[in-house]
C-alpha positions in Angstrom: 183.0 61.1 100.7 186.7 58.9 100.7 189.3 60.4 100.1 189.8 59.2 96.7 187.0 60.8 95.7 187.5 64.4 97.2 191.5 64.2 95.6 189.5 63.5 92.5 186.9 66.4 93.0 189.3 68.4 94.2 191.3 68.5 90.9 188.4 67.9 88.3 186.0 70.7 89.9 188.3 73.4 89.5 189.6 72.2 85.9 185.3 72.0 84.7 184.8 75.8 85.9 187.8 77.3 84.4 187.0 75.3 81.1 183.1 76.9 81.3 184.8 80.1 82.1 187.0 80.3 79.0 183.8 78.7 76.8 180.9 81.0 77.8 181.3 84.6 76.9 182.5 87.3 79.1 179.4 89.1 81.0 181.1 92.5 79.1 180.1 91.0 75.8 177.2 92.0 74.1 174.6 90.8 74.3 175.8 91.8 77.8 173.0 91.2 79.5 171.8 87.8 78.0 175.8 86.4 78.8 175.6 88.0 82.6 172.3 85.7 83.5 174.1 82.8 81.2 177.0 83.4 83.7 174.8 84.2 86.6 173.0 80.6 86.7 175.9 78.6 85.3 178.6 80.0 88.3 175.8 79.7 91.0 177.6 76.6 92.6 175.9 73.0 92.1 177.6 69.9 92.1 179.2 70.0 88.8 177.5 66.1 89.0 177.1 65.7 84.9 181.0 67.1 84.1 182.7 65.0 86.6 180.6 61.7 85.7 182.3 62.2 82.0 185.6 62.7 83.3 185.1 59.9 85.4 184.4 57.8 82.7 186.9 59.1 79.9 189.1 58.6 82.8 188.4 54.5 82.8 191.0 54.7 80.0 192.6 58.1 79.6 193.9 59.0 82.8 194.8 62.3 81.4 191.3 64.1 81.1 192.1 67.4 79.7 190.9 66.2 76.5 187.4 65.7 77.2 186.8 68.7 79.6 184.8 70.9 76.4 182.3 68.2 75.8 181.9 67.4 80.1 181.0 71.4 80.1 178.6 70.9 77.6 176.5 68.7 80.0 176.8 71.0 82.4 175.9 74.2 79.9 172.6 71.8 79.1 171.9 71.2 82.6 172.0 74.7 83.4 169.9 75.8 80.7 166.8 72.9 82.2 167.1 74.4 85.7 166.5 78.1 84.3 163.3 76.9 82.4 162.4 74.5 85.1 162.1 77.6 87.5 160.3 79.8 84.9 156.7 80.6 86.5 154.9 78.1 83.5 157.0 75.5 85.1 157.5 75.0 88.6 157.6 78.7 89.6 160.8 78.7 91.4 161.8 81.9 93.2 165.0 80.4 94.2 168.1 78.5 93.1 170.9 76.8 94.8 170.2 79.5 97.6 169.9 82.9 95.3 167.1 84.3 93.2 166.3 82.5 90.3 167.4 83.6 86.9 164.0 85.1 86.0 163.4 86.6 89.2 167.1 88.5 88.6 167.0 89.0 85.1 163.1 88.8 84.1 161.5 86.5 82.1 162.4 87.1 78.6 166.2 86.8 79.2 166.1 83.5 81.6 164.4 81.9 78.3 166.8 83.3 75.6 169.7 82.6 78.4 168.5 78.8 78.6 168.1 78.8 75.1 171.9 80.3 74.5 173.4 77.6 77.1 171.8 75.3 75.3 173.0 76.0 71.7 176.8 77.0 73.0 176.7 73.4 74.4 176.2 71.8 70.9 178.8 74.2 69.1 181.3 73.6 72.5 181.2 69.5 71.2 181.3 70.4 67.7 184.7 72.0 67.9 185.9 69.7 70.0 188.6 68.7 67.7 190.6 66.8 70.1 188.5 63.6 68.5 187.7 62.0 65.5 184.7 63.7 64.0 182.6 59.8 63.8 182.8 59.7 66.9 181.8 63.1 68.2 179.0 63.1 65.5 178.0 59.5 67.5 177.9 61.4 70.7 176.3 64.7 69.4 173.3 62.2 68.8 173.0 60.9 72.2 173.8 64.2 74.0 171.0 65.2 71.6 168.7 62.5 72.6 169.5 62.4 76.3 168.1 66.3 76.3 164.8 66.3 73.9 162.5 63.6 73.3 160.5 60.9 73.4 162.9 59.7 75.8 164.9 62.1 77.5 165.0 65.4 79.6 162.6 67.2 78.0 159.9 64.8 77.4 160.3 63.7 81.2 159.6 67.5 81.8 156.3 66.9 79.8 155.8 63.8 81.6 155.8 65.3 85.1 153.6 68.7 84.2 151.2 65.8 82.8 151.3 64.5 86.3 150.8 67.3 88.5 147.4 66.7 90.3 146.6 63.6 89.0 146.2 60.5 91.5 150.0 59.2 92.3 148.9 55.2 91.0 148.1 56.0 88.3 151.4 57.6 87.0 154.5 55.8 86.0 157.3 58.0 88.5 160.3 56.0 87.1 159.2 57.1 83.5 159.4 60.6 84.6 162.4 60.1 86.7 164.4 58.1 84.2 163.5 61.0 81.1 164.0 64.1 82.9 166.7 63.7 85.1 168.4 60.2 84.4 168.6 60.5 80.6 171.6 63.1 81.1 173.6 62.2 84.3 173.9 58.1 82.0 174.8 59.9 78.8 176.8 62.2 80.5 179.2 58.9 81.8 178.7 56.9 79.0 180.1 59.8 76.6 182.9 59.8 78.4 183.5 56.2 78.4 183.3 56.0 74.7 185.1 59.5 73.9 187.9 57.5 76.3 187.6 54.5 74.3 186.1 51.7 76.0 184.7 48.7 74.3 181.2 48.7 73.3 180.8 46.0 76.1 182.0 48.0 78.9 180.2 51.3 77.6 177.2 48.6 78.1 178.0 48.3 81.7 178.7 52.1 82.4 175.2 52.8 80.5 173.8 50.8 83.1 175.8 51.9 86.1 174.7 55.6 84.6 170.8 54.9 84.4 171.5 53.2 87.9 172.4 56.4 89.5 170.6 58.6 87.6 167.2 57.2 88.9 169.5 57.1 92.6 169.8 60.7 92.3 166.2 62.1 91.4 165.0 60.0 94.4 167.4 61.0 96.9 166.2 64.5 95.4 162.3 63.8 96.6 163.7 62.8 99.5 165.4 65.7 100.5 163.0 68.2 99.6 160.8 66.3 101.9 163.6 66.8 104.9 165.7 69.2 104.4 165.7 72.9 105.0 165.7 75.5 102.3 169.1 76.7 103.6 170.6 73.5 103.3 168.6 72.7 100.0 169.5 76.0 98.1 166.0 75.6 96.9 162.2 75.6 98.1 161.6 73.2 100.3 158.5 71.2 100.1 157.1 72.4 96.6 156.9 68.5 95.0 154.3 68.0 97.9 152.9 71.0 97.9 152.1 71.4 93.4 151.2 67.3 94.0 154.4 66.2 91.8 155.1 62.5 91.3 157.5 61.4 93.4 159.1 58.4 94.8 157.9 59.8 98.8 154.7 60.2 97.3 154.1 57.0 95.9 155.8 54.4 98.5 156.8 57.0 101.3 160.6 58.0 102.8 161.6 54.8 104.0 160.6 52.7 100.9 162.6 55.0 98.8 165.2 55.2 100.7 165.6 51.5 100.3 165.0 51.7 96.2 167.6 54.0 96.3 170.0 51.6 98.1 168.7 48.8 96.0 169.6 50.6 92.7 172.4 51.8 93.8 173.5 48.6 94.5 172.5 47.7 91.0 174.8 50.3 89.8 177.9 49.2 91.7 177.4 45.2 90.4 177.3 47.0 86.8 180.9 48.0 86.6 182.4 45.2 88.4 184.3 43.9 85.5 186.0 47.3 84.9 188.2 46.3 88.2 190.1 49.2 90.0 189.8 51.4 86.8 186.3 51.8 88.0 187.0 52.9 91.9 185.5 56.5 91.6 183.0 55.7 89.3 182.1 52.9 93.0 182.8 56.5 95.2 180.6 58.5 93.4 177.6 55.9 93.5 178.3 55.8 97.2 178.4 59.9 97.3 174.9 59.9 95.7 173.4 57.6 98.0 174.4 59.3 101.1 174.5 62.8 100.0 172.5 65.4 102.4 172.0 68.9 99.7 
């Protein structure tokens, strides 16, 4: 990572958490014990990937990102909310998350659904009130947060895609499908929004869609990849459970060094995207970089 890009972690990290802090109730508020494992999962570290990427890109135009910091914590609430279901025993069975106990395994079943549910929810009401823009355009990007998370082409429906896949023969199933709908859908809507909140022009919220699906498909590969090679400690996360429940994956289909070269090739792709942004676009460049090299 340059140093560009930690200055800019550095400052936006910090500036996303105490936003989600002030946005998600207190774990002394009642439902107290639905807001503590809302709290539990959201404050468990991660990368904060989804709420930087729309800081990064309101920042093409708005250097002064304050503004858009309720609707970047919105991706991040939404986010949260798929890796709680994703972990729930009739999903992937997940015992742990970025290194602790999953939100089921801490708070039982029941409450890790109606806390994934409740992320999800406060998320839409967090950009509805966002009244530091006009309401056309929040309303324009309440439909594509929206879309990014449900279906037929985003998150959830690329959850769908890859239970359908489970067990079947790896040919026969279209990974970048899955890929693109469950994880990508969010990471380019989460840029994009924040290019267009900032007020790019519709041709250079073109490019950053593309730089966004770019790196979004990066990311889920480089995340096969690692739970191929890297320890749980390191990982946060069960090591090895894509290969062992037979999931569709990139090292599945083509093995580690072929997608390790896709993921060089796309993000390659990504970088030539936002060429014509010029130096507005250098940590947009850094964070591609980041993703392609990152080790957890």
């Amino acid at each position: 990572m340059n140093s560009e890009l930690s200055a800019f972690f550095d400052h936006a990290l910090p500036a996303i958490d105490a936003s989600l802090d002030r946005l998600v109730p207190s774990e002394s508020t009642p439902p107290a014990r639905l807001h503590q494992a809302m709290r539990y999962s959201l404050f468990a570290g991660g990368k904060r990937l989804r709420p930087a990427l729309s800081v990064a890109g309101f920042a093409l135009c708005r250097p002064d990102w304050n503004d858009v910091l309720p609707v970047a914590c919105a991706f991040e609430m939404i986010h949260t909310y798929s890796l709680i279901h994703d972990d729930l025993p009739a999903m992937d069975d997940d015992d742990f998350r970025r290194g602790i106990p999953s939100c089921h395994r801490k708070f039982g079943e029941a409450i890790a659904i109606l806390a994934g549910d409740a992320l999800l929810t406060l998320a839409m009401e967090t950009i509805a009130r966002a009244d530091a823009f006009p309401p056309d355009r929040l309303l324009r990007v309440t439909a594509m947060i929206a879309r990014a998370a449900g279906t037929p082409a985003g998150m959830i429906a690329g959850q769908v895609f890859d239970l359908e896949a489970e067990g079947r023969p790896i040919g026969e199933i279209n990974v970048e499908q899955i890929h693109r709908s469950k994880t990508g859908a969010l990471i380019t809507t989460a840029v994009t929004a924040g290019a267009f909140l900032g007020g790019v022009s519709e041709a250079e919220l073109e490019a950053v869609r593309v730089y966004g699906e770019r790196i979004g498909l990066a990311f889920q590969i480089v995340d096969d990849i690692l739970d191929e090679t890297v320890p749980m400690e390191t990982l946060g996360k069960t090591g090895g459970k894509d290969r062992d429940q037979q999931k569709a994956t990139y090292p599945a289909l083509v093995g580690l060094d072929k997608s390790r070269a896709i993921v060089a090739e796309i993000t390659g792709q990504a970088r030539r995207s936002i060429e014509g942004l010029g130096g507005r676009a250098r940590i947009l460049l850094s964070i591609a970089d980041y993703l392609e090299t990152r080790s957890h």
